[in-house]
KOLGU-4560 file (N, C-alpha, C; in nm, 3 decimals, padded with zeros to 5 digits):
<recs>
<n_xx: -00.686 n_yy: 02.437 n_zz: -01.040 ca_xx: -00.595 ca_yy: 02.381 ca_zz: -01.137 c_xx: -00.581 c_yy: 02.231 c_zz: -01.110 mol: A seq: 1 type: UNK>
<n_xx: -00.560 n_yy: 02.138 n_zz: -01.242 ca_xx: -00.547 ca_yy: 02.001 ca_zz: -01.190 c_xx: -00.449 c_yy: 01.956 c_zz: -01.149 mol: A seq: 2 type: UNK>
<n_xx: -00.439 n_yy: 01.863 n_zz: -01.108 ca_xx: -00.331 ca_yy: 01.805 ca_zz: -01.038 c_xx: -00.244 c_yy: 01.692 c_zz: -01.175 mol: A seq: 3 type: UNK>
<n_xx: -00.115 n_yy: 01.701 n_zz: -01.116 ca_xx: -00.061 ca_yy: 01.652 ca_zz: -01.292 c_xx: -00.055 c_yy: 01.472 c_zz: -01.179 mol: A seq: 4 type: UNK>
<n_xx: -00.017 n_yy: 01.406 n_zz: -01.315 ca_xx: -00.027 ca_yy: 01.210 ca_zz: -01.294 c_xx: 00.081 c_yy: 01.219 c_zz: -01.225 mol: A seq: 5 type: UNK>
<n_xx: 00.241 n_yy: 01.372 n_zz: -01.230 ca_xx: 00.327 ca_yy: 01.306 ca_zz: -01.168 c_xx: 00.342 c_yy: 01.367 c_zz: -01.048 mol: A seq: 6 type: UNK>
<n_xx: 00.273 n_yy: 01.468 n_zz: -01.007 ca_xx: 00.252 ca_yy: 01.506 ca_zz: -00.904 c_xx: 00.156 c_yy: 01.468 c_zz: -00.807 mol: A seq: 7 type: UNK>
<n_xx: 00.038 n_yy: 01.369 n_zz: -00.860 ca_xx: 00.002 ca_yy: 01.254 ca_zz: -00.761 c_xx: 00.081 c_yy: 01.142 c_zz: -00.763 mol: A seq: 8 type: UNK>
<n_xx: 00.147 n_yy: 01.082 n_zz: -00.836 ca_xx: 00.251 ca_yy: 00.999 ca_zz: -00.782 c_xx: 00.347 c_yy: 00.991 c_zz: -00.674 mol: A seq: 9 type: UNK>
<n_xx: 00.411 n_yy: 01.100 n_zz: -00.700 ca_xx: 00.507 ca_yy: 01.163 ca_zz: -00.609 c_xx: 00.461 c_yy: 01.163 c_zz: -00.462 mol: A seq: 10 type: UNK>
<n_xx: 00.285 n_yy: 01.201 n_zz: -00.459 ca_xx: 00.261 ca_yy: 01.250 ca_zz: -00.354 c_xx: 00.237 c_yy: 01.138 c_zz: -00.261 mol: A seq: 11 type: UNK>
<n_xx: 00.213 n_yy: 01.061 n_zz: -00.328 ca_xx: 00.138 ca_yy: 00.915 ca_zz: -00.298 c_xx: 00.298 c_yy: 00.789 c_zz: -00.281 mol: A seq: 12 type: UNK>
<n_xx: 00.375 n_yy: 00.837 n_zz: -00.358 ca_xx: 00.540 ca_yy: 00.742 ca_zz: -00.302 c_xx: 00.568 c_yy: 00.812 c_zz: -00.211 mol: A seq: 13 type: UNK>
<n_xx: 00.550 n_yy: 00.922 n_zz: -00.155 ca_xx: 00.599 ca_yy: 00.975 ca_zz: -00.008 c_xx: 00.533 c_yy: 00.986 c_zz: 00.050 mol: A seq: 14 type: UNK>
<n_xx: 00.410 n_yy: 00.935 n_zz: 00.075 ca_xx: 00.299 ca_yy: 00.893 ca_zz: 00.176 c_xx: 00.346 c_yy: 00.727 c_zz: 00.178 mol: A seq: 15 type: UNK>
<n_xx: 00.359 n_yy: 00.668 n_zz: 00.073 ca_xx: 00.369 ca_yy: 00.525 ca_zz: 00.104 c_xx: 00.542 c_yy: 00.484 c_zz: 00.032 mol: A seq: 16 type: UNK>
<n_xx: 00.628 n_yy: 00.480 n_zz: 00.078 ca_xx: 00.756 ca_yy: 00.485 ca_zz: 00.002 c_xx: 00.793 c_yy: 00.331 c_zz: -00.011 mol: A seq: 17 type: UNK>
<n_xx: 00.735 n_yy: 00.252 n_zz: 00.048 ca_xx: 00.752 ca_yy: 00.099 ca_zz: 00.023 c_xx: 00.632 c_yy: 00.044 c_zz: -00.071 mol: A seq: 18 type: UNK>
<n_xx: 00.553 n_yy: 00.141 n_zz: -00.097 ca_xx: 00.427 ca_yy: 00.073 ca_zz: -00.241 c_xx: 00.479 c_yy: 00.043 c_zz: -00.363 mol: A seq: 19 type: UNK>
<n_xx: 00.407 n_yy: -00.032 n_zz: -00.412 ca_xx: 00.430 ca_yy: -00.062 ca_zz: -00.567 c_xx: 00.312 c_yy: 00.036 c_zz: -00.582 mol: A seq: 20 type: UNK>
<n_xx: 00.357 n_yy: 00.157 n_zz: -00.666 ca_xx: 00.191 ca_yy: 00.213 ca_zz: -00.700 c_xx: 00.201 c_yy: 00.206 c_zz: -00.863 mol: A seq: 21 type: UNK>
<n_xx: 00.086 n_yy: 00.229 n_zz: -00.915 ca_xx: 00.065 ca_yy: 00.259 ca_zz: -01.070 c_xx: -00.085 c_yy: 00.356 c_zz: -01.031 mol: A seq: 22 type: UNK>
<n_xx: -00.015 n_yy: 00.448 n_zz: -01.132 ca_xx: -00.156 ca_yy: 00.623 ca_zz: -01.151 c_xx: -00.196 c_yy: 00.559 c_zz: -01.304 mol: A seq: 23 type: UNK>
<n_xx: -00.297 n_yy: 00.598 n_zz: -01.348 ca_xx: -00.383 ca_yy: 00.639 ca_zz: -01.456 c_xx: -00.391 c_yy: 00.716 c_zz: -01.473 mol: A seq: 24 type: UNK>
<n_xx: -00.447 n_yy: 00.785 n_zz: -01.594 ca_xx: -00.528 ca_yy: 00.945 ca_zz: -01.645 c_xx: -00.610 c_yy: 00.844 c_zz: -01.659 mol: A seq: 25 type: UNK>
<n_xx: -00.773 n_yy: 00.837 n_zz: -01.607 ca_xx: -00.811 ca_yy: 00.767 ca_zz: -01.690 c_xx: -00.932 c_yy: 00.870 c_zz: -01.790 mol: A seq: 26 type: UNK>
<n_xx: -00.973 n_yy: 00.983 n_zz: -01.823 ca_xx: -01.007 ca_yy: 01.057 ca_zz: -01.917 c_xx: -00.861 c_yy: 01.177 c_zz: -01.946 mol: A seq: 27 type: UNK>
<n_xx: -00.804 n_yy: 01.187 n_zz: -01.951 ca_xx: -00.690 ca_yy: 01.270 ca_zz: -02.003 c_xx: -00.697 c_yy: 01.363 c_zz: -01.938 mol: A seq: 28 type: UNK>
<n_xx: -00.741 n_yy: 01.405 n_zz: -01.878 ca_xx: -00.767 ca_yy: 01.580 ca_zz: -01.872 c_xx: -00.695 c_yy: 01.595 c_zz: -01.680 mol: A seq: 29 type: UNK>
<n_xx: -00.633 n_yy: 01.547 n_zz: -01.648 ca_xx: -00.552 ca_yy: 01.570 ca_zz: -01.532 c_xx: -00.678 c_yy: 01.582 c_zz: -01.387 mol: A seq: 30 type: UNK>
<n_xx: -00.778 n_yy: 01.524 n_zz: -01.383 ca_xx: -00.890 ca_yy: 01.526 ca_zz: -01.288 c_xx: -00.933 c_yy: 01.404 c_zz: -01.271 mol: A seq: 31 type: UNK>
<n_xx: -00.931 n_yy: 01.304 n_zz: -01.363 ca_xx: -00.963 ca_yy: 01.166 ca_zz: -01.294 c_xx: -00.819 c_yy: 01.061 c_zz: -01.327 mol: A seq: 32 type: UNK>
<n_xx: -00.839 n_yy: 00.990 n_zz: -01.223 ca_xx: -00.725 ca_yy: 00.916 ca_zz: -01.184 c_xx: -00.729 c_yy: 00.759 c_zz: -01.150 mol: A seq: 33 type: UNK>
<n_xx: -00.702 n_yy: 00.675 n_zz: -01.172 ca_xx: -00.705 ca_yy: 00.585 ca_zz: -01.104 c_xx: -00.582 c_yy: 00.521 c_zz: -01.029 mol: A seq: 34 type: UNK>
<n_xx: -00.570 n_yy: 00.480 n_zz: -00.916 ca_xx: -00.471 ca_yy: 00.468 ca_zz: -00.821 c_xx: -00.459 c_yy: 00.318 c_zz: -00.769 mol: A seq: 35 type: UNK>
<n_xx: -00.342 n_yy: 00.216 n_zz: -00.809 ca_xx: -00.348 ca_yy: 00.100 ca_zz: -00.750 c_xx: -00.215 c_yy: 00.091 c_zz: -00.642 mol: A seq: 36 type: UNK>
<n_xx: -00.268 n_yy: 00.063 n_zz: -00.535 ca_xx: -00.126 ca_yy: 00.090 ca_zz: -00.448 c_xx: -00.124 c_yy: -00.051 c_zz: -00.377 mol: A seq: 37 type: UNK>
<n_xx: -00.034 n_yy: -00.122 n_zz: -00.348 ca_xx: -00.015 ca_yy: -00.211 ca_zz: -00.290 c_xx: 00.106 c_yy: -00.193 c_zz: -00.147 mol: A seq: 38 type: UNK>
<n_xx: 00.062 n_yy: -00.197 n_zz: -00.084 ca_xx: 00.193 ca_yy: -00.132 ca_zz: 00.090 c_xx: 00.141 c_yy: -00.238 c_zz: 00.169 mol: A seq: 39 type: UNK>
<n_xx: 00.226 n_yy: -00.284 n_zz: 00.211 ca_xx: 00.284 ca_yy: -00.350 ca_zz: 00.376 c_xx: 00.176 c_yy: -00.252 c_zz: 00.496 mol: A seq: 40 type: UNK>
<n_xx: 00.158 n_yy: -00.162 n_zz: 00.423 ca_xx: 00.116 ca_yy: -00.057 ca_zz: 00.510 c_xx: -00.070 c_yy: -00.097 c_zz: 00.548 mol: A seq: 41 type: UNK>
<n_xx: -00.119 n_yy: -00.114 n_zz: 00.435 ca_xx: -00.223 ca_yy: -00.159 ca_zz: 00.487 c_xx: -00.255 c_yy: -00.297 c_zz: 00.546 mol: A seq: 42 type: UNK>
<n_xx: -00.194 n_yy: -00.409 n_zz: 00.556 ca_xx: -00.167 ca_yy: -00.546 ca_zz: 00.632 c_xx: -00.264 c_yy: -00.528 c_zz: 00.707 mol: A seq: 43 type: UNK>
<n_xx: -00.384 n_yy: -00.596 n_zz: 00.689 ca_xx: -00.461 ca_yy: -00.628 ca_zz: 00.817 c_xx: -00.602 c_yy: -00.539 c_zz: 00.843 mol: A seq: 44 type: UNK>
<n_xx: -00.570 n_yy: -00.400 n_zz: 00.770 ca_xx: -00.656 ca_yy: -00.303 ca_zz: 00.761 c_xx: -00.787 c_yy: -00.365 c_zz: 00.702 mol: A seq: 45 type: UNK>
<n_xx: -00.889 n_yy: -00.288 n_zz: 00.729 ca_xx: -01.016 ca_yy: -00.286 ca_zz: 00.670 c_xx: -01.012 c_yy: -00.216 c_zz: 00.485 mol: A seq: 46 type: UNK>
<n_xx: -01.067 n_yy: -00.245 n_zz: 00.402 ca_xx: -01.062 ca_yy: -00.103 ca_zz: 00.309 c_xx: -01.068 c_yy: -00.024 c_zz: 00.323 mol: A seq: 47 type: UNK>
<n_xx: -01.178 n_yy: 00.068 n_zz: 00.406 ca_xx: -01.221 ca_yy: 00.181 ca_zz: 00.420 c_xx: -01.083 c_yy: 00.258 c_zz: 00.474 mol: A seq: 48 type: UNK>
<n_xx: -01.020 n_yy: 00.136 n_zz: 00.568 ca_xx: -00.933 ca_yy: 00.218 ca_zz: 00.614 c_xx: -00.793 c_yy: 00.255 c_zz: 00.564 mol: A seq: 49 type: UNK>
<n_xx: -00.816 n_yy: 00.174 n_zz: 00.457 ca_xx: -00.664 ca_yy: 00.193 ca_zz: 00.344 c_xx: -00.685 c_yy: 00.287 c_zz: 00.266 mol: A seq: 50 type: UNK>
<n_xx: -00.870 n_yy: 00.324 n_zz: 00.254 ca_xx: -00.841 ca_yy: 00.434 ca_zz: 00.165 c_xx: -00.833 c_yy: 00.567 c_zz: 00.214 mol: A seq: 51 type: UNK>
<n_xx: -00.880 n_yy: 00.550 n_zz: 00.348 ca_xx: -00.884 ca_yy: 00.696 ca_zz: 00.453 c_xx: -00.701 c_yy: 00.732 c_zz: 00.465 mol: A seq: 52 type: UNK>
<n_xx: -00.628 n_yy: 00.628 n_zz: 00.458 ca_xx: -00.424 ca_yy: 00.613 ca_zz: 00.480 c_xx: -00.426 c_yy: 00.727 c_zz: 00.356 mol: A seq: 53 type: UNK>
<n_xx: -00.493 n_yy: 00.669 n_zz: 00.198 ca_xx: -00.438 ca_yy: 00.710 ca_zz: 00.109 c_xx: -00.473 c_yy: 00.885 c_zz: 00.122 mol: A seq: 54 type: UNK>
<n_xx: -00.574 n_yy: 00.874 n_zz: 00.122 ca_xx: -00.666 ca_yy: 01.015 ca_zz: 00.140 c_xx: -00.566 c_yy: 01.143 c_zz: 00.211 mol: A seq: 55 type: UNK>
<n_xx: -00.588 n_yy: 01.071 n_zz: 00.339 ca_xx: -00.439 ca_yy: 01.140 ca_zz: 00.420 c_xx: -00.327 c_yy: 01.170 c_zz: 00.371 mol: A seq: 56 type: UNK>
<n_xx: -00.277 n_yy: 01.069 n_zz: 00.328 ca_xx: -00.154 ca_yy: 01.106 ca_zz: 00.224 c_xx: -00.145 c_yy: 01.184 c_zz: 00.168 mol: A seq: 57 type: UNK>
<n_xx: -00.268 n_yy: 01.235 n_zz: 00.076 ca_xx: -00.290 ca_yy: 01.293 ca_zz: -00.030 c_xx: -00.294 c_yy: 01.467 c_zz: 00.037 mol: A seq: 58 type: UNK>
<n_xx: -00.276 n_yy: 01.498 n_zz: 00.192 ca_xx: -00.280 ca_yy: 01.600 ca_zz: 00.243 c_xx: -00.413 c_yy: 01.686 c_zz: 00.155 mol: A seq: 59 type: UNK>
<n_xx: -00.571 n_yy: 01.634 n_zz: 00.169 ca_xx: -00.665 ca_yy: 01.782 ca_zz: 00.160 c_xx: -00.678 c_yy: 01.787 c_zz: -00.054 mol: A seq: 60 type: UNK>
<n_xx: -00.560 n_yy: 01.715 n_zz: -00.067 ca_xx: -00.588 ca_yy: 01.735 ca_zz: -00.262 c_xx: -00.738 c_yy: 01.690 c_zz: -00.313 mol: A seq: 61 type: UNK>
<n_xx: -00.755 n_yy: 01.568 n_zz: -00.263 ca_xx: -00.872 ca_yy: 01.511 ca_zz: -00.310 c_xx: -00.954 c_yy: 01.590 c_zz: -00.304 mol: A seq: 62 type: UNK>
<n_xx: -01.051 n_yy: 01.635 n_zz: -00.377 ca_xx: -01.226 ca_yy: 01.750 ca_zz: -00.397 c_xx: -01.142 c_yy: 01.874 c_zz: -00.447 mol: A seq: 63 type: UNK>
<n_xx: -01.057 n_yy: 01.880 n_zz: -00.398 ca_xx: -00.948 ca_yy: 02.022 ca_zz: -00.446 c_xx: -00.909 c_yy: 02.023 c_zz: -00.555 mol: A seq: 64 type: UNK>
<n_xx: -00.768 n_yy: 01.986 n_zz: -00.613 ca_xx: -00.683 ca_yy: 01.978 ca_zz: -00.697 c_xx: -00.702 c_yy: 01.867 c_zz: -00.792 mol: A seq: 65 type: UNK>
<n_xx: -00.718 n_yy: 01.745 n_zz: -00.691 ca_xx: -00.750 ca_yy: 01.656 ca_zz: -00.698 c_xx: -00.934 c_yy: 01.627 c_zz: -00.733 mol: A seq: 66 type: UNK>
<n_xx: -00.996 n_yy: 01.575 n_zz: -00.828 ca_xx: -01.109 ca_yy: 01.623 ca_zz: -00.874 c_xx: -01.157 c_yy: 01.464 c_zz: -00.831 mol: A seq: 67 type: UNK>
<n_xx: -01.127 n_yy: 01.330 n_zz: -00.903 ca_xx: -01.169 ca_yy: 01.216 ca_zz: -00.869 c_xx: -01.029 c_yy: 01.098 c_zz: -00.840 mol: A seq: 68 type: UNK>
<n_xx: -01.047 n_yy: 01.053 n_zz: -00.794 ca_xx: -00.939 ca_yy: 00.948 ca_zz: -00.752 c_xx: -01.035 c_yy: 00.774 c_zz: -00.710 mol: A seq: 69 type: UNK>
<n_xx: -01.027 n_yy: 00.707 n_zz: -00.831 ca_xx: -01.039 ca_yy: 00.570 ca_zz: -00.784 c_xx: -00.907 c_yy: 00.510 c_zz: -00.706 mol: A seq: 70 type: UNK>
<n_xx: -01.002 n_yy: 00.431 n_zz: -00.666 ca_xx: -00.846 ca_yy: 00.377 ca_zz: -00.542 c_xx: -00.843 c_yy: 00.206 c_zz: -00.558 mol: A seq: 71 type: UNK>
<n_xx: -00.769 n_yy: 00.150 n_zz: -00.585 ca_xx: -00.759 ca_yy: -00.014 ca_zz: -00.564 c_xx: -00.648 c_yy: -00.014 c_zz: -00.480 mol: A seq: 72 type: UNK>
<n_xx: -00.696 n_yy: -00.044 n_zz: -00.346 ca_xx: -00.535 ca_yy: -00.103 ca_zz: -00.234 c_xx: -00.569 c_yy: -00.187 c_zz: -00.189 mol: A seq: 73 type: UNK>
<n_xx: -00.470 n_yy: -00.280 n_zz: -00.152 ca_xx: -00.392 ca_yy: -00.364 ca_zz: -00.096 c_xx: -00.252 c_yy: -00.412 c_zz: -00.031 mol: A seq: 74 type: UNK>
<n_xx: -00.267 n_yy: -00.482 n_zz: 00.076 ca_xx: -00.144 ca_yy: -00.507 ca_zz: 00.094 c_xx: -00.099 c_yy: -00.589 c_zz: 00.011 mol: A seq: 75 type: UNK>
<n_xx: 00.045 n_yy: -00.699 n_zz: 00.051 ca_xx: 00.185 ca_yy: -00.751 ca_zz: -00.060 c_xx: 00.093 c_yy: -00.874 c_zz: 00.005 mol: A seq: 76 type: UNK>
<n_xx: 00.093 n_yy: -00.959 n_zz: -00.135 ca_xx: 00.017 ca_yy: -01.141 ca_zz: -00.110 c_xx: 00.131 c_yy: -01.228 c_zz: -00.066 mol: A seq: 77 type: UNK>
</recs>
């Protein structure tokens, strides 16, 4: 079953509760997503490793529930 836009939100403000995030649908159908998160949290990080934070977050959804997830992160400029 897919995962709904507000139940990756949710999942993703309580993995990162100081982000500015914004979700997408970006084909409608509750399987692709696009994800811009901006956290304090990644400061300093590599990408790879901001998106391995998000991934984690996401507790196992991603390939699961979770079907595709683009990711744009960053930390606060």
């Amino acid at each position: 079953m897919p995962m709904s836009q507000t139940d990756l939100e949710a999942a993703l403000r309580e993995g990162f509760p100081d982000a500015q995030i914004e979700v997408q649908d970006l084909a409608g159908d509750g399987d692709h997503y696009r994800a811009r998160i901006v956290s304090p949290a990644f400061k300093g990080l590599p990408r790879v490793r901001q998106h391995q934070l998000v991934y984690a977050a996401l507790k196992g959804k991603v390939g699961g529930e979770l079907h595709a997830l683009a990711l744009e992160t960053s930390p606060p400029a």
